[in-house]
C-alpha positions as CSV (number, residue, x, y, z in Angstrom):
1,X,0.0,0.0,0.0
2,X,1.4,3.5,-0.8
3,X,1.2,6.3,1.0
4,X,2.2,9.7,2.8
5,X,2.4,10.8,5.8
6,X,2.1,15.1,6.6
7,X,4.3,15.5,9.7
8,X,3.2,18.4,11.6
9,X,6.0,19.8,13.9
10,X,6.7,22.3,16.3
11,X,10.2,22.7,16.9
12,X,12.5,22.1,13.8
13,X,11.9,23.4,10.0
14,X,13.5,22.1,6.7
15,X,15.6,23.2,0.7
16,X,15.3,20.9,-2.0
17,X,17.9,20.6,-4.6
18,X,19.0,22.9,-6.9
19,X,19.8,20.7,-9.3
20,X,16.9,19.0,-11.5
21,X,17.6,16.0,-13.6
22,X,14.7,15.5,-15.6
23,X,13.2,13.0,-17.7
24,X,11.0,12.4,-20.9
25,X,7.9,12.2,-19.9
26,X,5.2,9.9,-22.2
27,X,1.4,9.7,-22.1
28,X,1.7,6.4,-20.5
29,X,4.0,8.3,-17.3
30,X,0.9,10.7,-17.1
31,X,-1.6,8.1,-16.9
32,X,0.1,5.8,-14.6
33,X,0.2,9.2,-12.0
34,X,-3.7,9.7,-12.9
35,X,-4.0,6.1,-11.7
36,X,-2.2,5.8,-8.9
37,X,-3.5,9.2,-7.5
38,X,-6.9,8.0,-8.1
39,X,-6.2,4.6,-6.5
40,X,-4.6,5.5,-3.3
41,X,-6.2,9.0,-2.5
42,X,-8.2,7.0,-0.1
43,X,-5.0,5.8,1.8
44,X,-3.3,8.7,2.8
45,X,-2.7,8.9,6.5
46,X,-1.8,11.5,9.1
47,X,1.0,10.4,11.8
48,X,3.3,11.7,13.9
49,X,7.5,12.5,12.5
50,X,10.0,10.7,13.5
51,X,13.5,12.5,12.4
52,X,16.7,10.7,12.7
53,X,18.2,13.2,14.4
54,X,16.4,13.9,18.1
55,X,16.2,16.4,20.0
56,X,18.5,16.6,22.6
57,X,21.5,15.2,20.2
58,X,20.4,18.0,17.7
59,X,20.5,20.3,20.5
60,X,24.3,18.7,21.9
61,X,25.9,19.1,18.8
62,X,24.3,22.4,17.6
63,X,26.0,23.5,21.3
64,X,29.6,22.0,20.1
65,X,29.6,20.1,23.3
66,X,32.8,18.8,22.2
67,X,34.4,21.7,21.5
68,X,35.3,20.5,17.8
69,X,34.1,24.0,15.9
70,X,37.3,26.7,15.4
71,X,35.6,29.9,17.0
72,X,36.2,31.5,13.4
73,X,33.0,29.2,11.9
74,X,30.7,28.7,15.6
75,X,26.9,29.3,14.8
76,X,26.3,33.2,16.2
77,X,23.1,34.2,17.7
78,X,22.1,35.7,14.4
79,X,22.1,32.7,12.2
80,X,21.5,30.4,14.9
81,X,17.9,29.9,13.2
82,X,19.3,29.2,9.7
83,X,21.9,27.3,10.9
84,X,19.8,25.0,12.5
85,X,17.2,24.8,10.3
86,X,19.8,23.5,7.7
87,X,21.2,21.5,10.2
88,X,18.0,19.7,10.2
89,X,17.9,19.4,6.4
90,X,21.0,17.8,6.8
91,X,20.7,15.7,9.4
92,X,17.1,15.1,10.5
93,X,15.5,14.5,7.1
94,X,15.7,12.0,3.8
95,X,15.4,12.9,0.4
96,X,12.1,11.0,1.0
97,X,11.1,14.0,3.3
98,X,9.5,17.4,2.0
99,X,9.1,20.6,4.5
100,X,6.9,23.2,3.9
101,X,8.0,26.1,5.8
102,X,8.6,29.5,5.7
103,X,11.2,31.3,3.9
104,X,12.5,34.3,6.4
105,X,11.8,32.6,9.1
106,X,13.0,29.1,9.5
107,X,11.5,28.9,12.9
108,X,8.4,28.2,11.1
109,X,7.4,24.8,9.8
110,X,3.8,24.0,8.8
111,X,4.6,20.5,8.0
112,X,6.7,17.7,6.8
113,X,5.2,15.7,3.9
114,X,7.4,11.8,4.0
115,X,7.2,10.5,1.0
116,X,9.1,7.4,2.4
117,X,6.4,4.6,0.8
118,X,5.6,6.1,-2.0
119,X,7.9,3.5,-4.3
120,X,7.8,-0.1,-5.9
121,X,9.0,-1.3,-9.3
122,X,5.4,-0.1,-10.9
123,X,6.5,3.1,-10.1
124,X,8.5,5.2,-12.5
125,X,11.3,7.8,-11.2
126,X,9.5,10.6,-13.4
127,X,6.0,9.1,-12.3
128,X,7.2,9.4,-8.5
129,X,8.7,12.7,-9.1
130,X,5.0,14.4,-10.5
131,X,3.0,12.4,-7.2
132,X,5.3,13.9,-4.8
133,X,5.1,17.2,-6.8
134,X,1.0,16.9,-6.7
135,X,0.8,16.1,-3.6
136,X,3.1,19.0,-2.3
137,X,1.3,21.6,-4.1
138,X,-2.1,20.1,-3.0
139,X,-1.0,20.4,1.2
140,X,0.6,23.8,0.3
141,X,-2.3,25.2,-1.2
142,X,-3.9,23.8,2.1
143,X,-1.9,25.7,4.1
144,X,-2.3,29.0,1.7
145,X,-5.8,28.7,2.1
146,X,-5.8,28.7,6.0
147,X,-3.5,31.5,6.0
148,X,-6.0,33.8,3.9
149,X,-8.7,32.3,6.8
150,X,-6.5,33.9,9.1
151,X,-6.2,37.1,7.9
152,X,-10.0,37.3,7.4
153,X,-10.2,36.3,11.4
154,X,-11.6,33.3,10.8
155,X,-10.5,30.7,13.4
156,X,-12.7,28.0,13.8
157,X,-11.4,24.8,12.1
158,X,-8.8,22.8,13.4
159,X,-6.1,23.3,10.5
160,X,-6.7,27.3,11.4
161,X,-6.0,26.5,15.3
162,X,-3.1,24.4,13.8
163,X,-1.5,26.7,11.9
164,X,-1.9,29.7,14.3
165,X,-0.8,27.8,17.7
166,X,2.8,27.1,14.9
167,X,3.2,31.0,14.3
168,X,2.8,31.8,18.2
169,X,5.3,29.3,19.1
170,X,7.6,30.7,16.4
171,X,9.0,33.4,18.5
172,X,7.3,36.0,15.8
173,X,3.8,35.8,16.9
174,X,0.9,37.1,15.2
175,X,0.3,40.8,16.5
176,X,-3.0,41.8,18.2
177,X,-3.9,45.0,16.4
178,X,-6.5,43.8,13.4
179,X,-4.6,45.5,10.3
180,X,-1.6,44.6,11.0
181,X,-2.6,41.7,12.0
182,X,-4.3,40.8,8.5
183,X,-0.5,41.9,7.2
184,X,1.3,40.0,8.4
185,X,-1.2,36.6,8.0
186,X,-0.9,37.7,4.1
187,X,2.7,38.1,4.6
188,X,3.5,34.5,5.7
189,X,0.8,33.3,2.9
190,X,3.7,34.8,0.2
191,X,6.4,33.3,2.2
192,X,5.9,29.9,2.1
193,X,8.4,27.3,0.5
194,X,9.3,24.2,0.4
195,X,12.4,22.2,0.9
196,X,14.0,18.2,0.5
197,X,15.8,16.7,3.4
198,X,19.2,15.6,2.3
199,X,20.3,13.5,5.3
200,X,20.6,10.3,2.8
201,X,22.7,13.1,0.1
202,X,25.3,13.9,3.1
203,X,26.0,10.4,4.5
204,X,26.2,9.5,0.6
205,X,28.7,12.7,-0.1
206,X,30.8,11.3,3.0
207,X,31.3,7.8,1.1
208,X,32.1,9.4,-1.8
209,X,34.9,11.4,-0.3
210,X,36.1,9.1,2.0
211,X,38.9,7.4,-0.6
212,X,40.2,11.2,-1.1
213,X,40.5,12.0,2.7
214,X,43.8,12.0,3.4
215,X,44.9,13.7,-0.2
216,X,42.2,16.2,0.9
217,X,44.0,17.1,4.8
218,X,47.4,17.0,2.8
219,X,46.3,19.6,0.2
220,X,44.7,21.9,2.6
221,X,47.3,21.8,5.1
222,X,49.9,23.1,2.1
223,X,47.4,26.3,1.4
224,X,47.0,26.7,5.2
225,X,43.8,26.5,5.1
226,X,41.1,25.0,7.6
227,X,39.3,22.2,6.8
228,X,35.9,23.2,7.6
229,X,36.1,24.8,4.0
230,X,35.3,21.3,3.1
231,X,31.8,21.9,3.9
232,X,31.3,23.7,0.6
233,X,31.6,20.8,-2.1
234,X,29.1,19.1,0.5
235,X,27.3,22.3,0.5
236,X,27.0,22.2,-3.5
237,X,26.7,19.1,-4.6
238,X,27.1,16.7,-1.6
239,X,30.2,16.0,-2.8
240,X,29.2,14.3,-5.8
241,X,30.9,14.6,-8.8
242,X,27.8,13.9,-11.2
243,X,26.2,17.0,-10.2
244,X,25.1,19.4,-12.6
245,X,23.0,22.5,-12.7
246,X,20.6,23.7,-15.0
247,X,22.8,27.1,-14.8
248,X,25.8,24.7,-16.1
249,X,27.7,24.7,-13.0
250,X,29.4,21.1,-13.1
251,X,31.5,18.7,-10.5
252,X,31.8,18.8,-6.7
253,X,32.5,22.1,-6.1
254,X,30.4,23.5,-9.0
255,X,32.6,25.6,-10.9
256,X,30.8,27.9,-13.4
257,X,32.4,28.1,-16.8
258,X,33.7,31.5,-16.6
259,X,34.8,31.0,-13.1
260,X,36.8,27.7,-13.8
261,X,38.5,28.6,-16.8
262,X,40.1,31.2,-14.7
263,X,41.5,28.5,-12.6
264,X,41.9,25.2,-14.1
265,X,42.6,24.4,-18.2
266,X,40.1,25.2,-20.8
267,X,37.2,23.1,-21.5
268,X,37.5,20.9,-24.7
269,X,35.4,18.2,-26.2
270,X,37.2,15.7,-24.3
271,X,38.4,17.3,-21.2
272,X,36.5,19.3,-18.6
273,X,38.5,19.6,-15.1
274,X,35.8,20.5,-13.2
275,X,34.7,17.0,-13.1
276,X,37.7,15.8,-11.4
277,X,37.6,16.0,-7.5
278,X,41.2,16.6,-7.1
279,X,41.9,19.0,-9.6
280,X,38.5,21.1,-8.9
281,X,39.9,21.0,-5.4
282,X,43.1,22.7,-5.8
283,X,41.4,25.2,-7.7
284,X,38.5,26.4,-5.2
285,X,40.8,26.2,-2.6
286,X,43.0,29.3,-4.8
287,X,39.5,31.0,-4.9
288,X,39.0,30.6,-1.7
289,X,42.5,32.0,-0.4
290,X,42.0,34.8,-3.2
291,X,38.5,35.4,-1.2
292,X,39.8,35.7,2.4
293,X,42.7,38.4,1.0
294,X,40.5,40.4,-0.3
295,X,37.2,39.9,2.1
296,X,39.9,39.6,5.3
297,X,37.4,37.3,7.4
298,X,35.8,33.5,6.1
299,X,31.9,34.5,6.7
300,X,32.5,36.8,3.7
301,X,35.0,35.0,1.8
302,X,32.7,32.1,2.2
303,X,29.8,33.7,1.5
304,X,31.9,35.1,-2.0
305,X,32.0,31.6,-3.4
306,X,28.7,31.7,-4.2
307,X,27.9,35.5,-4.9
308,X,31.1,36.5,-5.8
309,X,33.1,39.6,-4.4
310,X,32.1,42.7,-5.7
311,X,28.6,43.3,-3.9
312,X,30.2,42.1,-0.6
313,X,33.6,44.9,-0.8
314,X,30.9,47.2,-1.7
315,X,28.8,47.1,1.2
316,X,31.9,46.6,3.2
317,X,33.6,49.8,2.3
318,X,30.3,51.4,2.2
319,X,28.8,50.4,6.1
320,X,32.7,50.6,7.1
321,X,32.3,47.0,8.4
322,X,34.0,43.8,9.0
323,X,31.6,40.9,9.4
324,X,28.7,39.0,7.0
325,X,26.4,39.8,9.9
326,X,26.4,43.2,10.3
327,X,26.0,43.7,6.3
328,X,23.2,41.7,6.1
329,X,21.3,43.7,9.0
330,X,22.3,47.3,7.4
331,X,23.0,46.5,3.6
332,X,19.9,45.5,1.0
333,X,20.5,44.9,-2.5
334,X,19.4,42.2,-4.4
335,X,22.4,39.8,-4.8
336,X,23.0,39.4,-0.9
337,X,19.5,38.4,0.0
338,X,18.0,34.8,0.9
339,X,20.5,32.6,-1.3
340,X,23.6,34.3,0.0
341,X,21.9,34.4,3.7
342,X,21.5,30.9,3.6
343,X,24.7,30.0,1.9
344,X,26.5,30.7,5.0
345,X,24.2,29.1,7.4
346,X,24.6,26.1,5.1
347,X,28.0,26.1,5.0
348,X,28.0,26.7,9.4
349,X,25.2,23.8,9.3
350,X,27.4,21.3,7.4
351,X,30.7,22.5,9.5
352,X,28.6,20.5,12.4
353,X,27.8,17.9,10.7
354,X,30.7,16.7,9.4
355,X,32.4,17.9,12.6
356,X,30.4,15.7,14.1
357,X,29.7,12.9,11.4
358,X,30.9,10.0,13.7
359,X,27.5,10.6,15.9
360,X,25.3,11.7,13.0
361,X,25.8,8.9,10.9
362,X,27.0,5.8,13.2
363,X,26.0,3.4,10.0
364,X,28.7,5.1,8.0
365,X,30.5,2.4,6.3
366,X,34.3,3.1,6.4
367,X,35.6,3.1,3.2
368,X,39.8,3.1,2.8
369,X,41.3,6.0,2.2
370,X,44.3,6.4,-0.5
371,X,46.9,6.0,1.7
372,X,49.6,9.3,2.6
373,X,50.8,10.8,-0.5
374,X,49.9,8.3,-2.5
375,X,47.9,10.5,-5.1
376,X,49.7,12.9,-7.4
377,X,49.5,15.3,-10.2
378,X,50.8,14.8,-13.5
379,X,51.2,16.7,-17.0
380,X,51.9,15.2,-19.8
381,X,55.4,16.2,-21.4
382,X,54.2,15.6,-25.2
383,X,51.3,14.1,-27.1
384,X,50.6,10.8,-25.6
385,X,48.2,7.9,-26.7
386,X,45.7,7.2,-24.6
387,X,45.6,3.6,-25.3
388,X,49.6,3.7,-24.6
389,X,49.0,5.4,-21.2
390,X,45.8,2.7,-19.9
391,X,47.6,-0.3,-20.9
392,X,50.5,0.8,-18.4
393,X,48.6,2.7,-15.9
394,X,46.9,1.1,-12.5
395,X,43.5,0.0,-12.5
396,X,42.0,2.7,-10.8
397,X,43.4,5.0,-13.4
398,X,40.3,5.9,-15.4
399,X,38.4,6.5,-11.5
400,X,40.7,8.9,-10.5
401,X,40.4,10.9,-14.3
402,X,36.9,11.4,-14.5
403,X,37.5,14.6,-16.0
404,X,38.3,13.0,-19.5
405,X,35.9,11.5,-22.0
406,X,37.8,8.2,-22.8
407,X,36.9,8.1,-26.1
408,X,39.6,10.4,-27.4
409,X,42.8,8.9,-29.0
410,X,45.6,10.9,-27.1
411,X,46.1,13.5,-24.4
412,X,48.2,16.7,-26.0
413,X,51.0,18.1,-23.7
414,X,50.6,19.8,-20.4
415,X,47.4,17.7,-20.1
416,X,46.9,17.2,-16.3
417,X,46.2,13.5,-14.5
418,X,45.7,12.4,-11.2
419,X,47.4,8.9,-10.4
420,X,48.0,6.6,-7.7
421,X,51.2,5.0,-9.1
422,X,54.3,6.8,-10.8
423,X,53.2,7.4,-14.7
424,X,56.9,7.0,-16.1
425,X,59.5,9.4,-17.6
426,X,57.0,11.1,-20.3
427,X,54.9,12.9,-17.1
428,X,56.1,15.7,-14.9
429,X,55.1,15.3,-11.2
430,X,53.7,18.5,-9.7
431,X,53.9,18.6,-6.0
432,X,51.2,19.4,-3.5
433,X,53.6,22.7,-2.8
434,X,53.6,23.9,-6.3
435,X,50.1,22.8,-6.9
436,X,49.7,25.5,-4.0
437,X,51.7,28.0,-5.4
438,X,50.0,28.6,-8.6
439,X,46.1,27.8,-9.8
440,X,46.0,24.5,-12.5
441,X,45.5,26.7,-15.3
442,X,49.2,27.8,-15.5
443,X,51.0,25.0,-15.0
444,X,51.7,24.4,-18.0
445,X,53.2,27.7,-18.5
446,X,55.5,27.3,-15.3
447,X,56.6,24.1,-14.8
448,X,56.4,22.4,-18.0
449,X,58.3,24.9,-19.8
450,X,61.4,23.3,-19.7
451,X,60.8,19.6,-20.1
452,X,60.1,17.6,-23.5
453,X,59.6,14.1,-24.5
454,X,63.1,13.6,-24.4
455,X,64.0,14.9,-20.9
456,X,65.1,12.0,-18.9
């Protein structure tokens, strides 16, 4: 039997992803959804949520009772909300889970739809994907509608008593005087959003980066840089390398075109560097340490990664201040508004979480890391062929390249590869120092200008 359950809660709200992978959708799709909505409307059922975070352990961590979080990247009293709102998202919630909720104040959740049953082999992804969408606009028209109740002062049914007994726990109460009070029920009525839990994403993104680990604390520690700046490729894609945006950001940090080809080698047919873990790393962590010179503190070079610079030394020179905070309270314009709020109380969110991922996810399966220094960057001294370089390369070889589309016949000089075992006298190894010491993009240029196929 399929069904949902609407979760109403009190105490914690919940984004969904950015990123939509679609599908083709065929009269037979639309038909099965007409059938199944028809067939189990009579089998939805209201129960109580169960997160699998509780309370108190949400409340622990969100506290760093361990004393794990640098005070440089500790949740302050003005993003505490966000912060642990996203916590939640990250932590409390599946991707099975949607929260309706509103979007300036994350104190306040109308409900949590789980979606948790609603699968089977009869079902298609694209047919799951349009009943979960249905079913999400249905309950948040519900909640709509008993908004606009409110603001007429109608308070009779239960949904309305629901509803209002949410907003006067929220901490932002409904206020008594009858105008204002129809304002502000309007207000929320425009507010509302909803958002996918991506508990399943995180503890996924943590497996996925688990072989890299070690390469990852060896790289950071050569740009001095802290580590909790590895909350942003968790943050973007949760730290999946498949990720793409319908804006065309690409990878596991989710470089932008323009952004990346000022970093890392132009894109070609074959080649596209974003896509490769390693590579993508060394070149958001040279954003990153471009960001903090010219921003001077992390909230706004963080914050910078996804709105970029300009708006934030604006508004920084303008308000003669130093911090995220105080720019958000006394500086409005239209690129610093909810994304970039909640960019940083992402980021702070998933600094806890993978702070304390050991408690969060105690079903983590422990995956082996490449051991110390094993992984190093290459360039190609001349044109190679590719079949040349597979046939004499280790078996993880192709893993550790995603970046390339195998299907061309040879790599051209300076081409960059990541590899496990020593590639030979036709590759220049670039250390983690001088992969520090200049972006990916001009390697070539510095270090490779002196070597050719001949050099022994």
């Amino acid at each position: 039997m399929m069904r949902y359950l609407l979760l109403f809660l009190l105490f914690l709200p919940m984004r969904a992803s950015d990123t939509w992978h679609g599908s083709r959708s065929t009269d037979g799709d639309f038909l099965e959804i007409e059938s199944v909505l028809e067939d189990h409307v009579s089998t939805i059922q209201v129960q109580t949520a169960k997160a699998a975070l509780d309370d108190e352990t949400t409340n622990r961590i969100l506290s760093d009772y361990q004393q794990l979080i640098p005070n440089e990247f500790k949740s302050s009293e003005y993003f505490s909300p966000f912060v642990r709102f996203w916590f939640g998202v990250y932590t409390r919630y599946t991707s099975s889970h949607i929260v309706i909720h509103d979007k300036e104040d994350l104190g306040i959740v109308y409900g949590v739809l789980d979606f948790s049953n609603v699968s089977g082999n009869q079902i298609t992804k694209f047919a799951r994907a349009s009943i979960l969408e249905s079913i999400t606009k249905e309950k948040t028209n519900e909640v709509k509608n008993v908004l606009k109740e409110l603001s007429e002062g109608k308070t009779e049914s239960r949904h309305a008593l629901t509803v209002l007994k949410i907003l006067q726990d929220s901490g932002s109460p409904p206020p008594a005087e009858s105008f204002a009070r129809k304002k502000y029920f309007l207000s929320k009525l425009n507010n509302i959003r909803t958002q996918t839990g991506q508990r399943n994403l995180i503890e996924g993104g943590i497996a996925r980066m688990s072989p890299y680990s070690l390469f990852l604390k060896d790289i950071f520690h050569e740009f001095q840089l802290p580590p909790e700046l590895l909350s942003i490729p968790f943050l973007e894609s949760s730290f999946n390398n498949n990720a793409y945006s319908k804006v065309g950001a690409s990878g596991v940090w989710q470089f932008m075109p323009l952004i990346a080809s000022y970093f890392m080698p132009k894109k070609t047919k074959f080649i596209d560097y974003r896509n490769n873990p390693l590579i993508s790393s060394v070149a958001a962590l040279h954003l990153l340490s471009e960001n903090k010179k010219i921003l001077k503190s992390w909230d706004l070079a963080v914050t910078a990664y996804n709105s970029g610079t300009k708006h934030l030394v604006k508004a920084r020179r303008e308000l003669g201040v130093s911090s995220l905070e105080e720019i958000f309270k006394n500086y409005s314009h239209p690129h610093l508004g909810f994304a970039s709020k909640n960019f940083y109380a992402e980021f702070i969110a998933l600094v806890y979480t993978l702070a304390y991922r050991d408690e969060i996810f105690p079903a983590e399966k422990s995956i082996k890391p490449y051991s110390k220094n094993t992984i190093n960057f290459f360039m190609a001294k001349c044109n190679l062929k590719t079949k040349d370089i597979l046939d004499s390369a280790s078996a993880d070889f192709k893993d550790l390249n995603p970046h390339f589309d195998w299907k061309q016949k040879s790599l051209s000089r300076g081409t960059i590869v990541v590899s496990a075992a020593e590639l030979g006298q036709k590759f220049l190894k670039i250390s983690y120092a001088s992969a520090a010491s200049s972006r990916p993009h001009k390697w070539m240029a510095q270090y490779l200008k002196n070597y050719n196929c001949s050099t022994r």
